[in-house]
C-alpha positions as CSV (number, residue, x, y, z in Angstrom):
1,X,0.0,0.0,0.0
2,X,1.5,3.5,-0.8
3,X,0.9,6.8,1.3
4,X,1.3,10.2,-0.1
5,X,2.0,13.1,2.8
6,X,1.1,16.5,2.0
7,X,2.5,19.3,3.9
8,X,0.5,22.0,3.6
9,X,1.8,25.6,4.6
10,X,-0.2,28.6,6.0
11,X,1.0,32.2,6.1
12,X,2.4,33.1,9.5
13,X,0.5,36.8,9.4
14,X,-2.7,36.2,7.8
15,X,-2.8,32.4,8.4
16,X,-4.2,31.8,5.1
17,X,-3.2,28.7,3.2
18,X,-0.1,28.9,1.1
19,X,-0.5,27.4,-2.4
20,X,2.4,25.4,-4.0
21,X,4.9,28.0,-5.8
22,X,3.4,30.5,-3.4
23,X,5.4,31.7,-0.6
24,X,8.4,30.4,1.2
25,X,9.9,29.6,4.3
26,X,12.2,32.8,5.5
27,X,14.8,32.1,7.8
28,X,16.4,35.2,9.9
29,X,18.0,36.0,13.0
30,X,18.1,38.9,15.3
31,X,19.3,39.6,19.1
32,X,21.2,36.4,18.9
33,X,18.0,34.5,18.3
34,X,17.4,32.1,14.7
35,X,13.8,32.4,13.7
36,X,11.7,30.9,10.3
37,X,8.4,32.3,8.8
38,X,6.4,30.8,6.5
39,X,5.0,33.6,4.1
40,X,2.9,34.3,1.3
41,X,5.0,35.2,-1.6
42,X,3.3,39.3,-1.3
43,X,4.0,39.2,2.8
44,X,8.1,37.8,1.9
45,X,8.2,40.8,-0.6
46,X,7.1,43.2,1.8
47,X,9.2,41.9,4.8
48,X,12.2,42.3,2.4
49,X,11.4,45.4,1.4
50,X,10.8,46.3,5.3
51,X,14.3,44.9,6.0
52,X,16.1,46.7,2.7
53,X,17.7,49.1,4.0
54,X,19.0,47.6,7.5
55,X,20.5,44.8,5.1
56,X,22.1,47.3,3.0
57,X,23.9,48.9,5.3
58,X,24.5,45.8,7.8
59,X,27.9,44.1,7.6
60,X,28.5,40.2,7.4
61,X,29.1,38.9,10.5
62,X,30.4,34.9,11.5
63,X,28.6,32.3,13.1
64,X,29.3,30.3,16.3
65,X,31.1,27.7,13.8
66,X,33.5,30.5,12.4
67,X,32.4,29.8,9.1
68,X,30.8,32.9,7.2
69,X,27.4,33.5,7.4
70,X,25.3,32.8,3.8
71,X,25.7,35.4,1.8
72,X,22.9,36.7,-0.7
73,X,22.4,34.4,-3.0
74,X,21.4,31.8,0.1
75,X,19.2,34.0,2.4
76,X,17.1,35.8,-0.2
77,X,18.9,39.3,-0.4
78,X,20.2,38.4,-4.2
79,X,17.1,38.3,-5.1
80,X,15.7,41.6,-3.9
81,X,19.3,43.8,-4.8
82,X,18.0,42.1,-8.5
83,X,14.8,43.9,-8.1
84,X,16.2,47.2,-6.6
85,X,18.5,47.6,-9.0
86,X,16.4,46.6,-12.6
87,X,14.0,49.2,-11.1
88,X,16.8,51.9,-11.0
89,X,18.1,51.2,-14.5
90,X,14.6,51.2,-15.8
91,X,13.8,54.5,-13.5
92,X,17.3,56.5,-14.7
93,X,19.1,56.3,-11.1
94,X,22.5,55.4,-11.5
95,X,23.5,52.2,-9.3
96,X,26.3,50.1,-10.2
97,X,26.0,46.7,-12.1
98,X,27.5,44.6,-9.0
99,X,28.0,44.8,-5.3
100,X,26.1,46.5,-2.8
101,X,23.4,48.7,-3.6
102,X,23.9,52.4,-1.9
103,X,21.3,53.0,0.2
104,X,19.8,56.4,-1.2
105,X,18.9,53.9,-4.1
106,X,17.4,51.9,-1.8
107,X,15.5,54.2,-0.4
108,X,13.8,55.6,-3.4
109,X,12.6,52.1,-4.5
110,X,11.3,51.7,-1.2
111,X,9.6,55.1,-1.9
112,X,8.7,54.3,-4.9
113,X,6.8,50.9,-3.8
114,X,4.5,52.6,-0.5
């Protein structure tokens, strides 16, 4: 006999069912503390965009192993410089084609988005 198990995920703000392709899981830390949210994909958007700015002008710092912490690309931040900065090009503000995002240019897409 076979079994199928279905995990099913719910928004952790609006508790609403997530639907496959939906939302994620966000993991994040603060005050020492780990922490994961499952989100819709609109309330991940908006908790980056929330966190933008803090991230852009945070520093890397190392875990309790020594090992670096995951850059970007592994905690979701690639993603969102991607956005911030297509928007820039498209909207005339100069930004530069890699590495960090300054955070005037930051700001205004945050602006821009309210």
């Amino acid at each position: 006999m076979a079994q199928k198990i279905t995990v099913q995920l719910f928004d952790d703000i609006s508790h609403e069912i997530i639907e496959d392709g939906q939302g994620e899981t966000i993991s994040f830390s603060l005050d020492g503390r780990s922490f994961e949210i499952d989100l819709s994909a609109r309330h991940a958007e908006e908790l980056r965009k929330s966190l933008a700015p803090y991230i852009e002008n945070a520093r890397s710092s190392r875990d309790s192993g020594g090992r670096a912490s995951a850059g970007p690309a592994q905690n979701g931040t690639a993603s969102s410089a991607s956005i911030i900065r297509e928007w820039a090009i498209a909207n005339g503000v100069a930004v530069p084609s890699r590495g960090r995002i300054p955070a005037h240019v930051t700001t205004a897409y945050i602006d821009a988005h309210r």
